[in-house]
N, C-alpha and C positions, 0 to 999 in steps of 0.2 A: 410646805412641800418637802416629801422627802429626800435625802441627799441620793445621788445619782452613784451607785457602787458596782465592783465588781460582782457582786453576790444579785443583783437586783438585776442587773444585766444579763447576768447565767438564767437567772429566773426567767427574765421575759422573754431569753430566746426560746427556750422550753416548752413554755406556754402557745408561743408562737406558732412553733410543730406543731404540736399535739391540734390545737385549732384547727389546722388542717389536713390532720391525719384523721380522723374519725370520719368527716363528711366524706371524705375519700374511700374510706372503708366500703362504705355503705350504699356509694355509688356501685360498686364492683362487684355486690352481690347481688344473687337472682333466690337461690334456696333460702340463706339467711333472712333474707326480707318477706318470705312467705311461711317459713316454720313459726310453732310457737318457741318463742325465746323468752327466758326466764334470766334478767341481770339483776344483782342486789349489790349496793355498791359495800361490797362487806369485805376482809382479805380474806385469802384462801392460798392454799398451797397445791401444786400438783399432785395428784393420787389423793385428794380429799373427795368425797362421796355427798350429791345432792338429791336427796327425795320428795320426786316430785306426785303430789296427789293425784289418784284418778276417782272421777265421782261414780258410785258404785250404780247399779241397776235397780229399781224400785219397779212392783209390779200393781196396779189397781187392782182392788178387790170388789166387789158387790154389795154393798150395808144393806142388807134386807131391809125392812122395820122391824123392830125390837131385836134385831141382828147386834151384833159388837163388833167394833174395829179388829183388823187381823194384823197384830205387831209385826213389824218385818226387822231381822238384822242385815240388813245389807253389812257386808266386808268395802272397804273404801281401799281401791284399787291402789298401787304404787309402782310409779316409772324410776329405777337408782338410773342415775347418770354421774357417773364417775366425770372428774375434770381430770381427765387423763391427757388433754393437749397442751402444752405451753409452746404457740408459734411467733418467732420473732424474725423481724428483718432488720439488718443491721447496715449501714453506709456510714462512712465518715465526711466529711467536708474541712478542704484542707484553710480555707478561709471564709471561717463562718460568717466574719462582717459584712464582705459583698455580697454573700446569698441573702444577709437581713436587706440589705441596700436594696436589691432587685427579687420581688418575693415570686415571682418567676421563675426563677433560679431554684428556690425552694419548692416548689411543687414540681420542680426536675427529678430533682431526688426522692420527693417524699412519694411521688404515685407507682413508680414501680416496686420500693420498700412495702407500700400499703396493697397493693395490686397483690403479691407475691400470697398477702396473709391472707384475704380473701379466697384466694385459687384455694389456698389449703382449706378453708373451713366449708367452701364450696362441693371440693370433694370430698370430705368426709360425710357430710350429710349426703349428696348424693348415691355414696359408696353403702349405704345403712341399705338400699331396694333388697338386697337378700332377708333381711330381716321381717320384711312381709309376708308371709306364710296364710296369714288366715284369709283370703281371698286369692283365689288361682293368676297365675300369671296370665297376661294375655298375649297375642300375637306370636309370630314364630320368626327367630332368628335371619335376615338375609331378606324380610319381607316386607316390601311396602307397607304402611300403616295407613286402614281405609276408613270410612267413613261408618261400617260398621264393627271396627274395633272400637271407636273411639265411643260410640253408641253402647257397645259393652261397657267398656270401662267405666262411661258415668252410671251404667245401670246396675254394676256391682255395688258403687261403693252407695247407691240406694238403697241397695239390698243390707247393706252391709249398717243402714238407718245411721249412716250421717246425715246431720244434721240439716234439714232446706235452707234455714238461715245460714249456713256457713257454708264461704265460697270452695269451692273447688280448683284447682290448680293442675294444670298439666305440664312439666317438664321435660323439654326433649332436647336431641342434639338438632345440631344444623341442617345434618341429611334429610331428618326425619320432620323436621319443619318445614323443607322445601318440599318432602310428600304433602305434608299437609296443603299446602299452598296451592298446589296442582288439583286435588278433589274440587270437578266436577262444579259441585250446587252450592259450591265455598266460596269460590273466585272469580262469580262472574256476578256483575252487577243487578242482571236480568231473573238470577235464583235467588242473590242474599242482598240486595238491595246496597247502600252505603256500604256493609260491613262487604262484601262483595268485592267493591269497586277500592277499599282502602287494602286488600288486602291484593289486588290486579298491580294496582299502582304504585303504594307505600310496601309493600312487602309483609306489611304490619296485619296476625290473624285476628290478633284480639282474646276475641271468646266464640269456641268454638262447644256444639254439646254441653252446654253450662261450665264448660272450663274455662279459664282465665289461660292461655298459652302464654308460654317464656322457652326458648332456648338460650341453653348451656354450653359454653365449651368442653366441661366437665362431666358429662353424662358418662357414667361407667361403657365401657367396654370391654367383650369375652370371648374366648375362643377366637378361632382362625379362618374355615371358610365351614359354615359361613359364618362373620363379625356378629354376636348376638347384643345389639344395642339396648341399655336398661333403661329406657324412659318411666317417667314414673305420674300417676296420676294422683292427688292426693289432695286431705283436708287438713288443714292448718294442726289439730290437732295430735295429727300422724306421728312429725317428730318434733323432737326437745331438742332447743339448742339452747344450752346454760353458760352463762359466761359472769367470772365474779373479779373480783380487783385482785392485782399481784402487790405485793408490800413494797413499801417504799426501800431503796438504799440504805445500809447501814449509814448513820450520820460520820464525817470526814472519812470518806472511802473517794471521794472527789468525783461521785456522779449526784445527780440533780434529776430527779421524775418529775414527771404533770401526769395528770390523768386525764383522758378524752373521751366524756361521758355522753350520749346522746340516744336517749329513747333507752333502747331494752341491749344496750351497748357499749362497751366499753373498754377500753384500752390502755396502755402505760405507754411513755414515751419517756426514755433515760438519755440523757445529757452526761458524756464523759471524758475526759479529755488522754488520749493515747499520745504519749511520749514518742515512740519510736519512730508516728510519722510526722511529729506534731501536727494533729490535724483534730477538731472534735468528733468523737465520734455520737453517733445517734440508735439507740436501738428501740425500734417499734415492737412491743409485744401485747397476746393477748391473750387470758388459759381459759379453756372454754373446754366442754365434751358435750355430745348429742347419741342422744341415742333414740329407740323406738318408743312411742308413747304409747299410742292408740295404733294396733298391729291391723283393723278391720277398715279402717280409714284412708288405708292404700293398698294402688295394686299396678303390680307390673305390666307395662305396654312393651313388649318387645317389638324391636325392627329389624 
């Protein structure tokens, strides 16, 4: 068994964090959890550039008999996504042995640290809706959002030949989800059956016009009267969200990292100890950038 050290100690409490900084992360997102995310657990530094493939367009031809194949060169599409964000939350804890003692304690500090990083990465993917272009906005600023917006929406981005097997997703704010809530042949048991009745009772819409609904505290807002709300409808392949590992500490600089790996995510958690309050301090960080993938895959719901 190994001897029990100061260095072994710094380690496990490190470890300790981190454990519970990622699940936390991941809880806290709505956008992150429905874009495609690209993590490789490689380092990387801020302002490094990641190219991400798009599968190019291929068209059928007709083989006569005694006809020949028609060679095609498809161009293979590319998304750069710059890791242009490095967001961190940092707390100290003036005595770290009682929060190991009650880990209670620790998820006092670590959820609004982790909470903080989430907000940002949440806004920034939801901030990307201007970048949709190739399918018209929908809806008009100051206006309820009705049953036949929503009806458009999934029938653009049909148009637009997203894919039947891949889900659809619609993002809104809170206003615009209690519109939702209120249509009609949505909310009452006797037009939509269970989804009806969970949506009278539980608040909960589900899936509505093949979307999968989620509200955002995040959902961009513009202008002044009236408030132009940017709900967003979209398919998983719409945006990129890229996140790669940050390097460890110089070794005797007197902080101590863990990494907090889980799925298509990942983070650093630094361990360092501040003289002036003595107290250890903790910094959560994570460097990620998102950007547009597939620009016909979404399209704006305005409210």
């Amino acid at each position: 068994m190994p001897a029990i050290t100061s260095a072994n100690v710094a380690n496990a409490i490190v470890k300790l964090v981190a454990a519970d900084a990622l699940p936390a992360l991941v809880g806290n997102l709505v956008m992150g959890n429905l874009v495609n995310r690209d993590y490789e657990p490689t380092l990387a530094q801020a302002g490094d550039t990641v190219n991400v493939p798009i599968a190019p367009q291929l068209v059928a031809n007709n083989l006569a008999e005694g006809g020949t194949v028609s060679p095609q060169n498809p161009s293979m599409g590319n998304a750069t996504i710059v890791l242009n964000t490095h967001a961190e939350a940092t707390f100290q804890i003036p005595d770290v042995t009682k929060v190991l003692a009650v880990p209670d304690l620790l998820k006092v500090y670590m959820q609004p640290a982790v909470a903080a990083i989430a907000e940002k990465i949440e806004s920034d993917l939801l901030n990307l809706y201007a970048g949709f272009t190739s399918n018209a906005p929908l809806g008009t600023a100051g206006t309820s959002i009705t049953e036949a917006l929503l009806d458009q929406a999934e029938t653009s981005l049909f148009q637009a030949k997203v894919p039947a097997s891949q889900p659809k997703y619609l993002v809104v704010d809170s206003n615009t989800y209690s519109q939702m809530r209120q249509i009609p042949r949505f909310s009452e048991f006797h037009t939509a059956g269970d989804a009806g009745l969970r949506t009278l009772i539980d608040g909960s819409i589900g899936k509505i016009k093949d979307f999968f609904v989620f509200r955002s505290q995040y959902v961009p807002k513009t202008g002044s009267s009236p408030v132009a709300t940017h709900n967003l409808a979209f398919a998983k392949d719409a945006i990129g969200l890229v996140i790669r590992r940050l390097p460890q500490p110089l070794p005797g600089t007197g902080a101590i990292a863990e990494y907090a790996e889980l799925g298509n995510f990942g983070m650093r958690v630094t361990m360092s100890y501040q003289p002036n309050t003595l107290s250890q301090q903790f910094t959560v960080d994570v460097l990620y950038g998102c950007a547009v993938l597939r620009n016909n895959h979404a399209v704006q719901v305005n409210s």
